[in-house]
C-alpha positions in Angstrom: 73.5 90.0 116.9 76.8 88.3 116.1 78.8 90.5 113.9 82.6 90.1 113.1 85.1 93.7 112.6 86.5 94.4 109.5 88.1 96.5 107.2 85.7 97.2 104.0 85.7 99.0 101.1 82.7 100.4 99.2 81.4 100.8 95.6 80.6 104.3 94.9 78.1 102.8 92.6 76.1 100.5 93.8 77.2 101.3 97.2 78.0 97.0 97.5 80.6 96.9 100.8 83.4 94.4 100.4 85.5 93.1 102.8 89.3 93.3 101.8 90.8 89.7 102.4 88.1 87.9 100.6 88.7 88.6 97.0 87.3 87.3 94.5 83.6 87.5 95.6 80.6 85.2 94.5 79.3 87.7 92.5 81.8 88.6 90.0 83.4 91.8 91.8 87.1 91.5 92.8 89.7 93.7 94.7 93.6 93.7 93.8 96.4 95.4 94.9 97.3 98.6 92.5 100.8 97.5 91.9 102.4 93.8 91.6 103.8 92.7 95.2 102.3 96.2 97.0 99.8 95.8 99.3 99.4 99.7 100.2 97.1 100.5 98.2 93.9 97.9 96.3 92.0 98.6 93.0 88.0 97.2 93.4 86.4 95.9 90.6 82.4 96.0 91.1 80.4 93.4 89.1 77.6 96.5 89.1 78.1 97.7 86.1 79.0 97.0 82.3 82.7 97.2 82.0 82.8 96.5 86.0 82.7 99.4 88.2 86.7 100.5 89.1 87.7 102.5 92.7 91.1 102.6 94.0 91.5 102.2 97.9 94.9 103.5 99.6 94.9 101.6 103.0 94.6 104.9 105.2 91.1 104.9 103.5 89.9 101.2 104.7 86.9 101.8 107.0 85.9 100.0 110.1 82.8 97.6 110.2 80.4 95.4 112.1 79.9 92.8 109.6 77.3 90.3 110.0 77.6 86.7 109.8 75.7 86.0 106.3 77.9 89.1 105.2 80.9 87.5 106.4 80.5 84.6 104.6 79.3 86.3 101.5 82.6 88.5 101.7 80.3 91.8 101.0 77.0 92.6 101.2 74.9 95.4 102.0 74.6 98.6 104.2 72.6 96.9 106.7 74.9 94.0 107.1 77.9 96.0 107.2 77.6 98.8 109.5 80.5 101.1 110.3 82.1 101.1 113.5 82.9 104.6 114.9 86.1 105.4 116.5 84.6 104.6 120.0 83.9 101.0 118.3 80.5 102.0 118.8 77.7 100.4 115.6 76.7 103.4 114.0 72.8 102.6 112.5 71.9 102.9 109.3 69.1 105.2 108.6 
């Protein structure tokens, strides 16, 4: 399998994982910085729910991922696409 590493974040929701530089995403959700011209810390903006779903990220909290291809050029996708990636840069599997 071909995956790519990146940081993600993840709806606490719908449990949808994003990846951080490809904002807006196909399917309506969106992630911005907090504050204009700040980059430290990002607000996400999941399409799940009905006003959309709101989290806010701080960049110490960006997790590591395998992302798969179709994920990668989706920009998110699910928990089997986008596997974290332990310290050891080892896949963790999804049970």
């Amino acid at each position: 399998m071909h995956c790519f590493l990146r940081n993600c974040v993840e709806c606490p929701n719908c449990l949808t994982r994003y990846l951080v530089a490809f904002s807006p995403y196909g399917n309506g959700s969106y992630l911005v910085p907090a504050f204009a011209g700040v980059s430290d810390e990002y607000i996400l903006y999941c399409s799940c729910g009905r006003p959309p779903v709101s989290s806010r990220w701080r960049c110490n909290e960006l997790k590591r991922y395998a992302v798969s291809k179709v994920a990668h050029d989706r920009g998110y996708g699910t928990s089997a696409e986008i596997v974290p990636v332990d310290h050891s840069y080892g896949i963790r599997r999804s049970r």
